[in-house]
N, C-alpha and C positions, 0 to 999 in steps of 0.2 A: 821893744819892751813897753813905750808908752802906750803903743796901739794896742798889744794886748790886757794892758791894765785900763785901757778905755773900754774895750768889748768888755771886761769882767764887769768892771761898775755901769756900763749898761744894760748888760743883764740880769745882774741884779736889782738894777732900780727898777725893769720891765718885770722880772719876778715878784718883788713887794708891790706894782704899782696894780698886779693882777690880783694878785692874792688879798689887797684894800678891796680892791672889786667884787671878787668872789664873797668878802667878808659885806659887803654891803647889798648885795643880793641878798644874802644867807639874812639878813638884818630885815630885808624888804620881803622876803618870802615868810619870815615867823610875823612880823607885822601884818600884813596881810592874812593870814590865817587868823592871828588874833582876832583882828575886825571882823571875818566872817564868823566867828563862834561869838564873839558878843552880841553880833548885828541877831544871831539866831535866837539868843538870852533876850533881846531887847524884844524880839519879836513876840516870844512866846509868853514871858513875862508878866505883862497885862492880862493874861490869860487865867489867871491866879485866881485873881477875883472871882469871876466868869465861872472856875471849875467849882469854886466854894460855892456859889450861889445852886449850881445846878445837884451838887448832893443834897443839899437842905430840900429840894426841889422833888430827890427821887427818894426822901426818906419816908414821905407821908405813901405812898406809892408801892412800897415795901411793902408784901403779904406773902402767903402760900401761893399764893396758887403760879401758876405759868406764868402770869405777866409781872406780876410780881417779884421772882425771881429773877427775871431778866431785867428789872430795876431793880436788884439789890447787885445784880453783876454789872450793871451798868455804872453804880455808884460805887460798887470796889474797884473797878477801871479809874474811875476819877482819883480816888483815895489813891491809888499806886501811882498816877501820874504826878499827883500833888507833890507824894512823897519823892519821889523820882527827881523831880524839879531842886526841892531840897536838899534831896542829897548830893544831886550834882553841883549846885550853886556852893556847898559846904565842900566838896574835893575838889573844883576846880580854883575855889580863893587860898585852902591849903598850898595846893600846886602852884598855885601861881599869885603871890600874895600882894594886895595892892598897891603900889609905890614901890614894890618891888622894883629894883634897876636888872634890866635882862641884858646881861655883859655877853657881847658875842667874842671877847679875847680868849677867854679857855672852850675850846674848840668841844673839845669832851663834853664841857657842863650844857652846851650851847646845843649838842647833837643830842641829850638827854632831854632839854627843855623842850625842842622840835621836834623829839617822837610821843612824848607824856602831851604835848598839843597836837599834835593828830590823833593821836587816842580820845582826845575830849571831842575834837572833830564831829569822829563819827557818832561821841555817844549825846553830842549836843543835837546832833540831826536826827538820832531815835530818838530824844527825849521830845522833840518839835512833833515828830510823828505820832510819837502814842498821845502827846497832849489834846492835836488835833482830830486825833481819831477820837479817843474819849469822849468828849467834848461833844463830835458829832453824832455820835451814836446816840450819848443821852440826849440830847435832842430831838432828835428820832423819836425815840420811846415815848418821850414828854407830849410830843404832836401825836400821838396816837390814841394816848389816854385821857 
């Protein structure tokens, strides 16, 4: 009887001591993603400025004719990436508010927080993309005229 109440409470304690584990992964895998979608905010960021300078840039630039239009679409690129930026920066503080504590004990709230952070994932890595494109194109245009 003693031996089998020592395999129980061994196993059990190898159950909890895995399942801490599992919970500390899960803890290090949302951490980890976090840093990558700031590290991408941090990146893009400073870019802010930069896009504001270059519509001021493509607004004298602005006429009928062909070239013109492709700097007034060059500077509605900027304008949607700007906005883009803010919009993202406004749902993802909602989502995830700062000093927020991100409790990984209710497993639910914890697999809800880890798919609304992959969702921002990918749309932090299209918000990088169109910024960078934006950005370059008008540039483009500006060196030509």
């Amino acid at each position: 009887m003693k031996t089998i109440l020592t395999t129980i409470t061994a196993c059990v304690t190898i159950l909890l001591m895995s399942s801490c584990n599992q919970l500390s992964q899960q803890e290090e895998e949302f951490d980890t993603l976090m840093h990558k979608i700031i590290g991408v905010h941090d990146e893009v960021m400073p870019k802010m400025s930069e896009m504001s300078t270059l519509i001021k840039e493509l607004e004298s630039k602005i006429d009928t004719t062909t070239t013109g239009k492709s700097h007034a679409n060059a500077q509605q690129d900027l304008k949607d990436s700007y906005d883009f930026m803010m919009t993202w920066m406004g749902d993802f503080s909602t989502s995830f508010p700062h000093g927020e504590e991100n409790t990984f004990e209710d497993e639910e709230k914890f697999n809800s927080k880890m798919k609304i952070l992959k969702e921002e994932e990918v749309k932090v890595n299209k918000l990088k993309e169109q910024i960078n494109s934006s950005i370059d194109n008008a540039k483009k245009l500006l060196e030509k005229s």
